[in-house]
PyMOL commands that place a pseudoatom at each C-alpha (Angstrom):
pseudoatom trace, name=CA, resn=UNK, resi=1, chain=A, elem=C, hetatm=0, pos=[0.000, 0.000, 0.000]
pseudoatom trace, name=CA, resn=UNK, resi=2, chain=A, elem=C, hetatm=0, pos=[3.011, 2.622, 0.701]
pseudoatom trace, name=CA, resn=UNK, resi=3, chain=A, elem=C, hetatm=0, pos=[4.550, 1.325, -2.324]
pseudoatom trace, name=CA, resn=UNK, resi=4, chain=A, elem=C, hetatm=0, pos=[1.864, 2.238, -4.305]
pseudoatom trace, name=CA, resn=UNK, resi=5, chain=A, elem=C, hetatm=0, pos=[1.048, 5.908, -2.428]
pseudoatom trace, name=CA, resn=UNK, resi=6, chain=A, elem=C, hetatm=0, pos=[4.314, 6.174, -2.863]
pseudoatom trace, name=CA, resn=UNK, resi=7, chain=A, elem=C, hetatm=0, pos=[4.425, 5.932, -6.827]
pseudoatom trace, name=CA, resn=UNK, resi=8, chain=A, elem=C, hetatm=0, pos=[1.578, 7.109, -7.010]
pseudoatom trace, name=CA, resn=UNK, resi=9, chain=A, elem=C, hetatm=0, pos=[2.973, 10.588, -5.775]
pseudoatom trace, name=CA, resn=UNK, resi=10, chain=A, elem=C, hetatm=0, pos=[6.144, 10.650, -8.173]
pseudoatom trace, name=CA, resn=UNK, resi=11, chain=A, elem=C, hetatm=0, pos=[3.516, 10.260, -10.857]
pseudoatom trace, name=CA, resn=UNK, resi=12, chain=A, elem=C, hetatm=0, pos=[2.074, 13.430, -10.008]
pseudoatom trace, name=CA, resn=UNK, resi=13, chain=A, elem=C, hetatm=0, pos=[4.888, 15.132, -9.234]
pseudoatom trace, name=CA, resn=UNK, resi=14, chain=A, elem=C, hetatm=0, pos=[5.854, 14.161, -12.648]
pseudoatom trace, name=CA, resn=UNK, resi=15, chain=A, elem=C, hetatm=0, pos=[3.148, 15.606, -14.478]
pseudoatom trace, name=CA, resn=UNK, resi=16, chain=A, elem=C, hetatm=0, pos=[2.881, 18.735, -12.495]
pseudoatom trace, name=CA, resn=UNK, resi=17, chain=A, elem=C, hetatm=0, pos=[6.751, 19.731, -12.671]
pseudoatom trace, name=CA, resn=UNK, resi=18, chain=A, elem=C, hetatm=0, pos=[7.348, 22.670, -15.030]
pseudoatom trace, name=CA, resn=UNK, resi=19, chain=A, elem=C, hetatm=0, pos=[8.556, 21.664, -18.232]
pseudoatom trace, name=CA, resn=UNK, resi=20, chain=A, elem=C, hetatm=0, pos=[12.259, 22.236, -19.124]
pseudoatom trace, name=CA, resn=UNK, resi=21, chain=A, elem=C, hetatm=0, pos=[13.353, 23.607, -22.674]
pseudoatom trace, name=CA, resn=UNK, resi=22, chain=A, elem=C, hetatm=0, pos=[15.870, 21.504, -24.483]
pseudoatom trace, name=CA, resn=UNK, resi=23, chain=A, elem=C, hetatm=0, pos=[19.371, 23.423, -24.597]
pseudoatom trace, name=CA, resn=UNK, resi=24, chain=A, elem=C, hetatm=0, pos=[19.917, 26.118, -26.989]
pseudoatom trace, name=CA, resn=UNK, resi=25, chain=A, elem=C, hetatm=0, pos=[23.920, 26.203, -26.572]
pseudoatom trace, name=CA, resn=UNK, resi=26, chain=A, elem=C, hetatm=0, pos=[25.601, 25.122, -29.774]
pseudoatom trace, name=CA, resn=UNK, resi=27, chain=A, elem=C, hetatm=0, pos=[26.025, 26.963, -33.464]
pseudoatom trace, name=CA, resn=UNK, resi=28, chain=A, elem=C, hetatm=0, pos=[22.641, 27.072, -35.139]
pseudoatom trace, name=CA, resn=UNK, resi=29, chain=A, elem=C, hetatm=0, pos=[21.895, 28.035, -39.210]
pseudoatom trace, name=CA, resn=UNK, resi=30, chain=A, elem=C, hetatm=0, pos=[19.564, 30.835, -40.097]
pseudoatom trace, name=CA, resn=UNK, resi=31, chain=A, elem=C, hetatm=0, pos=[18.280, 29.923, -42.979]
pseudoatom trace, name=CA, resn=UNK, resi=32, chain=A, elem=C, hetatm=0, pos=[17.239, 33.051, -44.395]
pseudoatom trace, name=CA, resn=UNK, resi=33, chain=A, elem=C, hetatm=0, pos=[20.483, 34.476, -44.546]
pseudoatom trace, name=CA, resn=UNK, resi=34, chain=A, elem=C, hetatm=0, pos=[22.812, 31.326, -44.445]
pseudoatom trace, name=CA, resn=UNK, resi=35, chain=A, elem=C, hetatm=0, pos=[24.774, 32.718, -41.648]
pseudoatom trace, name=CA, resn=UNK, resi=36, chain=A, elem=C, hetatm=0, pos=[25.453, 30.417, -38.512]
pseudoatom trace, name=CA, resn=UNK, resi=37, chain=A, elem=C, hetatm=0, pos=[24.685, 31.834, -34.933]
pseudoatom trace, name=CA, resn=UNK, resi=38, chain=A, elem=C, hetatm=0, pos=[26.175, 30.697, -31.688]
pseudoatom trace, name=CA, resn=UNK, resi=39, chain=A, elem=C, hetatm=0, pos=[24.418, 30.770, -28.488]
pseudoatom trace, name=CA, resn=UNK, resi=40, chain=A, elem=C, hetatm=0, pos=[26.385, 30.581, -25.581]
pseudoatom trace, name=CA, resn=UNK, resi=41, chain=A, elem=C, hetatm=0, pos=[26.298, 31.031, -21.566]
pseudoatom trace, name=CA, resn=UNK, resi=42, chain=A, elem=C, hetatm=0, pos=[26.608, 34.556, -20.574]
pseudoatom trace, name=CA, resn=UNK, resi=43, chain=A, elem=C, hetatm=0, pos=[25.192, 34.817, -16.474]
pseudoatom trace, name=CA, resn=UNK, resi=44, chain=A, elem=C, hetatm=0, pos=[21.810, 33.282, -16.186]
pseudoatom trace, name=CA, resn=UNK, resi=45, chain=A, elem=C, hetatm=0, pos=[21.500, 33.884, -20.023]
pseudoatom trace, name=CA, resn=UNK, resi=46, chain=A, elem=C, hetatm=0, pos=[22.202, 32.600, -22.929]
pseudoatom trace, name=CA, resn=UNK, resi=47, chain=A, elem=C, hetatm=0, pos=[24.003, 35.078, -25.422]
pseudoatom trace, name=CA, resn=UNK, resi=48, chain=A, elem=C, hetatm=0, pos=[23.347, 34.641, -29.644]
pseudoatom trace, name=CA, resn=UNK, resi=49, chain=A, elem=C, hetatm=0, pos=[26.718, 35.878, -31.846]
pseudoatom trace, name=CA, resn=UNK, resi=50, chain=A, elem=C, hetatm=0, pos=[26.976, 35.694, -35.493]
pseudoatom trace, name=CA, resn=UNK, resi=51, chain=A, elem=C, hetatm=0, pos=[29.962, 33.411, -36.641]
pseudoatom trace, name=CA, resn=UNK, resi=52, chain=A, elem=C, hetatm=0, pos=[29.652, 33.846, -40.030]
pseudoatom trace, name=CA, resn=UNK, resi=53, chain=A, elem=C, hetatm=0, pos=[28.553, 36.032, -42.680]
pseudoatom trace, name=CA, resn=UNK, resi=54, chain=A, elem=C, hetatm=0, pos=[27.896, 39.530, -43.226]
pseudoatom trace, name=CA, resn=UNK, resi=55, chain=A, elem=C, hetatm=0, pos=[27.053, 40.222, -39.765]
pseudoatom trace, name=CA, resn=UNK, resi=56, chain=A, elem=C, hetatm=0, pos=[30.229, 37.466, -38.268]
pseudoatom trace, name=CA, resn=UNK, resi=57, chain=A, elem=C, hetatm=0, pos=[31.127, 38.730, -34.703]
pseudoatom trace, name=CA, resn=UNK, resi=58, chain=A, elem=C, hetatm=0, pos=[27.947, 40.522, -33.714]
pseudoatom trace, name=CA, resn=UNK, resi=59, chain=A, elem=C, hetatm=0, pos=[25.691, 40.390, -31.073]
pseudoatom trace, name=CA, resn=UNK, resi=60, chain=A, elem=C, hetatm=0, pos=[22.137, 38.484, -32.368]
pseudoatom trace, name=CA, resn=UNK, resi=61, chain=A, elem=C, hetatm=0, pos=[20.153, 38.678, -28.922]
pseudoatom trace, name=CA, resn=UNK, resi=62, chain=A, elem=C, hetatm=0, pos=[20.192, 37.478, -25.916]
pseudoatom trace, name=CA, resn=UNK, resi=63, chain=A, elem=C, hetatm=0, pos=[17.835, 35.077, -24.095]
pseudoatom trace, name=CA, resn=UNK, resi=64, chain=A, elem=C, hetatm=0, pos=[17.337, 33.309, -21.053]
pseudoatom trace, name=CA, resn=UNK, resi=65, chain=A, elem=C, hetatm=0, pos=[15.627, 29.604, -20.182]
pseudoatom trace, name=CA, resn=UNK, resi=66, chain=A, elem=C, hetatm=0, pos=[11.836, 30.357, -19.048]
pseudoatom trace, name=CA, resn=UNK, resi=67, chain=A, elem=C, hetatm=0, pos=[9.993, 26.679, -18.179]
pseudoatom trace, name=CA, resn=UNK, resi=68, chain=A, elem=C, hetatm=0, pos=[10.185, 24.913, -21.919]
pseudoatom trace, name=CA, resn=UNK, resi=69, chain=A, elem=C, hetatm=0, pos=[11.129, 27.925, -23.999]
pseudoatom trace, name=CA, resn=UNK, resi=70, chain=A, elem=C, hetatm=0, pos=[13.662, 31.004, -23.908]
pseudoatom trace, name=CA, resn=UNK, resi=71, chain=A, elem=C, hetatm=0, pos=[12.694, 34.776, -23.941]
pseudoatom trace, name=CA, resn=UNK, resi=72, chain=A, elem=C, hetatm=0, pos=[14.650, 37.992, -24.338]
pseudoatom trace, name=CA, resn=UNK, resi=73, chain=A, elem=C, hetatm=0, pos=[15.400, 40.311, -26.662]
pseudoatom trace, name=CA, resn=UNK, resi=74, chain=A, elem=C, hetatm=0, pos=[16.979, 39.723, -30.561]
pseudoatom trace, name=CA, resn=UNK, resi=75, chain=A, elem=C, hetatm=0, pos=[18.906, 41.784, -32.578]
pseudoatom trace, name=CA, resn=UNK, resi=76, chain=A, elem=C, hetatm=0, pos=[17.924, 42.437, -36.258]
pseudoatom trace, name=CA, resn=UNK, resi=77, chain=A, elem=C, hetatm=0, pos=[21.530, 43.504, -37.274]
pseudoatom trace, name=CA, resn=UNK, resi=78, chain=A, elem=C, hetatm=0, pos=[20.332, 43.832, -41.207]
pseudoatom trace, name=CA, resn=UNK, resi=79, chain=A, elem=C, hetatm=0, pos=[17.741, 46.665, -39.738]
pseudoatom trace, name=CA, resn=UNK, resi=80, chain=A, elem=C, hetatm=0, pos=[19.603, 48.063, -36.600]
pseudoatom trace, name=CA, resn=UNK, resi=81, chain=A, elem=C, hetatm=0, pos=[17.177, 47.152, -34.280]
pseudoatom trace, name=CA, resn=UNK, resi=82, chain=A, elem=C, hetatm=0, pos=[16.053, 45.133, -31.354]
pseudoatom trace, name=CA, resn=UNK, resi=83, chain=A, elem=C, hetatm=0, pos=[13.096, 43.265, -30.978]
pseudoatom trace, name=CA, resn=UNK, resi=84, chain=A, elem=C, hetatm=0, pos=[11.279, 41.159, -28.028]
pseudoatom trace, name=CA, resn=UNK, resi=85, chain=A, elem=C, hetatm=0, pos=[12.224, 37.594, -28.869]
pseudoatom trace, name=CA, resn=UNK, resi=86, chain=A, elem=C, hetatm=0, pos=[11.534, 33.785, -27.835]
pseudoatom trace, name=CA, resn=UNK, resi=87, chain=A, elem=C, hetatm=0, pos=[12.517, 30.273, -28.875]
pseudoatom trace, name=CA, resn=UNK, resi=88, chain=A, elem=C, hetatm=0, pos=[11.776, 27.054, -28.707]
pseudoatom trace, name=CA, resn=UNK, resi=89, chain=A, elem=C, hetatm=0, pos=[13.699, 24.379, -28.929]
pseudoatom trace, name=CA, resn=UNK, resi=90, chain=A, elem=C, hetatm=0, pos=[13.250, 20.498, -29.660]
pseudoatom trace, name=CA, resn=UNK, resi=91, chain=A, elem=C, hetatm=0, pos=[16.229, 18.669, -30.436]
pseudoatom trace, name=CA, resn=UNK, resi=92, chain=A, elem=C, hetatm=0, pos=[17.979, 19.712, -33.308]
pseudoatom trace, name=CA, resn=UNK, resi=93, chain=A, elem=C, hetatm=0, pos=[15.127, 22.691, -34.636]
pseudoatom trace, name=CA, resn=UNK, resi=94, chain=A, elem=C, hetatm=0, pos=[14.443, 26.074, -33.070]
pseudoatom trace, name=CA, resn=UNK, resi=95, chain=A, elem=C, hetatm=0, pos=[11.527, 27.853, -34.134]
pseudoatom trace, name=CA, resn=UNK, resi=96, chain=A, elem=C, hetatm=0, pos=[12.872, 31.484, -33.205]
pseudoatom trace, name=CA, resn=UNK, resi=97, chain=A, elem=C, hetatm=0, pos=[10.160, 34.746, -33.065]
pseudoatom trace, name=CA, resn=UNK, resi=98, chain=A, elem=C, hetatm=0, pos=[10.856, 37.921, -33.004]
pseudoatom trace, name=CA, resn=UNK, resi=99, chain=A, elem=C, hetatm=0, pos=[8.173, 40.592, -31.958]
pseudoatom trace, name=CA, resn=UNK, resi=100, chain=A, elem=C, hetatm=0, pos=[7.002, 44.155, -31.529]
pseudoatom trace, name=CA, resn=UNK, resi=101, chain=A, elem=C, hetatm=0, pos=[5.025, 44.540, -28.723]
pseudoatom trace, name=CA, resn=UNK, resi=102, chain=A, elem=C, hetatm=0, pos=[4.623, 40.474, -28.484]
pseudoatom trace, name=CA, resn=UNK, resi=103, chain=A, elem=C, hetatm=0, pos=[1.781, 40.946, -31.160]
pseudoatom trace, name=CA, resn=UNK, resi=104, chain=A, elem=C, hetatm=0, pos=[3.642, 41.432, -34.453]
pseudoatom trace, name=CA, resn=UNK, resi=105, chain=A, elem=C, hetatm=0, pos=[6.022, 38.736, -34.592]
pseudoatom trace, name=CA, resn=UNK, resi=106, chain=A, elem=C, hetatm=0, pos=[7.772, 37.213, -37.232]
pseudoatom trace, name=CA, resn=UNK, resi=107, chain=A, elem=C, hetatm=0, pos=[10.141, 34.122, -36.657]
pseudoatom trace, name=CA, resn=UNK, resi=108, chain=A, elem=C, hetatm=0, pos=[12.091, 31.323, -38.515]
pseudoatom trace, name=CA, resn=UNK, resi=109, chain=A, elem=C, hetatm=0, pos=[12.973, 27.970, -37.946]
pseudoatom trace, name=CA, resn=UNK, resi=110, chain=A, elem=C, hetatm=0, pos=[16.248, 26.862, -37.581]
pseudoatom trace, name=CA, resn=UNK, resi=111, chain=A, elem=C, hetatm=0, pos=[18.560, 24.161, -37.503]
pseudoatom trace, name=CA, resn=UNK, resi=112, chain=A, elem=C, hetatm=0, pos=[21.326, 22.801, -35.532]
pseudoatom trace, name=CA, resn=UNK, resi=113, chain=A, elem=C, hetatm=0, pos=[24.937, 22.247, -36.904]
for i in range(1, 113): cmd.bond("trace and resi %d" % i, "trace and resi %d" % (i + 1))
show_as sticks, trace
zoom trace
């Protein structure tokens, strides 16, 4: 009977923990432009730099780990400007948004290298 209460709790615990995002560290290809992205550990965030094309060395965003997903804010370097961003990753794909006031968003899905 113990036994039982007993699994009977981890279940629950289980299905009631918050769900954790699969890690976005690693180099990452934007398709639109062909140019690959790194996202590293900066602090409790996770920081985005361009390691290749015309953009190589720059700052793309920064995010940070929220339950299953990441928010923060991304860089369009192409436009000069900074947007409210979030990703989500599963496995080797990240579908990446960025928005203006988290209504207008746009995003892309990219791929692991």
């Amino acid at each position: 009977m113990i036994r039982k209460l007993i699994v009977a709790g981890a279940l629950v615990a289980a299905m009631t923990a918050p769900a954790l995002a699969d890690p976005i560290e690693g180099t990452w290809l934007r398709p639109s432009t062909g140019a690959l992205v790194a996202f590293s550990k900066c602090g409790s965030s996770y920081c985005a730099k361009a390691v290749s094309g015309e953009f190589a060395g720059r700052s793309v965003g920064k995010l940070m780990k929220k339950g299953a997903s990441y928010t923060g804010t991304l860089n369009d370097l192409a436009e000069d400007k900074i947007y409210s961003g979030r990703a989500k990753v599963t496995g080797n794909s990240m579908k990446l948004e960025g928005c203006v006031l988290m209504v207008l968003c746009k995003g892309e899905n990219w791929q692991r290298q």
